[in-house]
C-alpha positions, 0 to 999 in steps of 0.5 A, a space after each residue: 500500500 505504498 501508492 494510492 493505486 495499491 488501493 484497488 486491492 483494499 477495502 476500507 472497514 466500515 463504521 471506524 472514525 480511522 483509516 484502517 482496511 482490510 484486503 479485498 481477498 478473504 484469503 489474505 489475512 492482512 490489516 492496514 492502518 494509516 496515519 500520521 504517527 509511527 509506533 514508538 516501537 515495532 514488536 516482532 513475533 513468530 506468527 505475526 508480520 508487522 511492517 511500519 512504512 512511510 509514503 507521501 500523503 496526507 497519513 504517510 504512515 502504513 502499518 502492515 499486520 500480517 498472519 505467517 502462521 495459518 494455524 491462527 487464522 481464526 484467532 487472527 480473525 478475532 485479533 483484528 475485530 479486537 484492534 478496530 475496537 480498541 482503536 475506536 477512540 484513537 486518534 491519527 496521532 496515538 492510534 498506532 501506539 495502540 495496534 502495538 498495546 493491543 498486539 502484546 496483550 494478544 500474544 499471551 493468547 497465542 502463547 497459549 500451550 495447554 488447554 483447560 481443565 473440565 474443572 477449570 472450566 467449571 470454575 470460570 463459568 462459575 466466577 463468570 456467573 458471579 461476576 454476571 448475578 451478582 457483582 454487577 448489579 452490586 458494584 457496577 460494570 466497570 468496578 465490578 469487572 476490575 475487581 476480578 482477579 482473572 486471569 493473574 490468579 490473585 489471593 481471592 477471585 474478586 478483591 473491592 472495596 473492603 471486602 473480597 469474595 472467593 467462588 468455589 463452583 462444585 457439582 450439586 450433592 457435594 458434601 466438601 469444598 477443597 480450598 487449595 492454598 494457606 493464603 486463599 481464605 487469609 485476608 485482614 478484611 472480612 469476606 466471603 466463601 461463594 458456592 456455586 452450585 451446578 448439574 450437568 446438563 447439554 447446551 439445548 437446555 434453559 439456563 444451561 451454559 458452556 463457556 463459550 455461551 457464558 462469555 458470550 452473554 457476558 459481553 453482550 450485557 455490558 454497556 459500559 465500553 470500558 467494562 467490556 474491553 477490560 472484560 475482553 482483555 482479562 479473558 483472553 488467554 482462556 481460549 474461549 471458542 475451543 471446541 473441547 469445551 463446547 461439550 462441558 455444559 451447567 447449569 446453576 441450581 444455587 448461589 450460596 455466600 458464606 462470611 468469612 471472618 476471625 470465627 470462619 473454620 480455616 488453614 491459614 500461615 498464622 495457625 498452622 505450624 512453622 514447618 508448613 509452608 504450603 497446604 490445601 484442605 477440604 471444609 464440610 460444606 453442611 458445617 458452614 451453615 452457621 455461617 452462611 449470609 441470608 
């Protein structure tokens, strides 16, 4: 796209305030932005081309993103959806420094080596589901979406305000909760043990859900644009369109929230001895029910 002939190849993106396009050939998985300001540095990856080009006009900049390996045409499908929308509220001068922003947070999806669990699958539906219920109409989109710890694996899964909630998802009829860590139900605040409840089910019924559905859901309700990028970012390693989690489908019989405070029944570093450094523990879950908040 160095000379306005090369045009006839492009195909502008429509509904973007930037001139960003896309080739006419769905074949080549390329995208092209233009304008007046290079990025202050050029990433290189192993799967991803990026070029940065001048040429005389009125956006003499030309940033060159190109896919080298095909097996992430998909992904890269949904990298440049994810680009136009976070550009959106770009200008000609800044946009290019975040296509370069976008591209790093990106590439821990690609470099992504291990599928998830069924288990946790079952645990992000369930924080998912939280976050959706509860924490949103509690705190607000945006706060409630910030508050998640996803995917950094903090001390407890949502941290806000003076309080935290740490989400346990466990098949309906289970009569134990494993708490894996020393540190996982420690905190000088009070908080919350949350138990989401779920049975198997398939996708054809009500109110059940797989990940993909879950998340899907999950943007689609957030209107407010700060949430649902932040959303979108805090998600993006977790593969959400793998075909080996389709098949893994709830659907939640209950919520349950506990307070956990200095009378809360737990292992922490302050009442195990000094040799223990490390220990996970199950709690009866029928024992916790002096605890539970009406």
């Amino acid at each position: 796209m160095g000379n306005l002939t090369d045009m006839i190849t492009w195909k502008p993106v429509q509904d973007h305030p930037l001139h960003f396009y896309k080739p006419v050939n769905n074949q080549e998985y390329k995208l092209i932005f233009t304008g007046k300001q290079a990025p202050s540095k050029v990433p290189q990856y192993d799967y991803l081309r990026i070029d940065v080009t001048e040429r005389t006009g009125s956006d003499p900049i030309v940033i060159s993103i190109s896919l080298l390996n095909n097996r992430y045409i998909a992904n890269f499908e949904k990298l440049v959806e994810y680009i136009l929308q976070q550009t959106k509220t770009c200008n000609e001068y800044n946009c290019a420094d975040q296509i370069v922003a976008v591209l790093s947070n990106w590439t821990r999806f690609l470099k992504r080596s291990r599928t998830l669990s069924d288990e946790e699958v079952q645990g992000l539906i369930g924080e998912m589901l939280f976050l959706k219920r509860l924490m949103i109409p509690k705190y607000g989109e945006f706060e409630a979406v910030q508050s998640w710890t996803h995917p950094d694996m903090g001390k407890q899964d949502f941290i806000i305000e003076s309080t935290w909630y740490e989400i346990k998802t466990v098949k309906i009829g289970s009569d134990s909760v494993k708490i894996s860590s020393l540190e996982q139900l420690k905190s000088e605040k009070k908080g919350s043990l949350v138990l989401v409840s779920v049975k198997s089910s398939t996708i054809r019924s009500d109110g059940a859900y797989n990940l993909k559905k879950m998340h899907t859901e999950l943007v689609d309700s957030l209107t407010d644009p700060a949430a649902k990028n932040l959303f979108i970012d805090k998600t993006l390693e977790d593969d959400i369109d793998n075909e080996a989690y389709e098949s893994i489908v709830f659907e939640v019989e209950s919520i349950e929230e506990y307070m956990v405070d200095e009378q809360f029944p737990k292992l922490t570093q302050d009442n195990v001895p000094s040799e223990v450094s490390a220990a996970s523990y199950s709690l009866n879950i029928k024992m916790l029910e002096k605890y539970k908040v009406r």
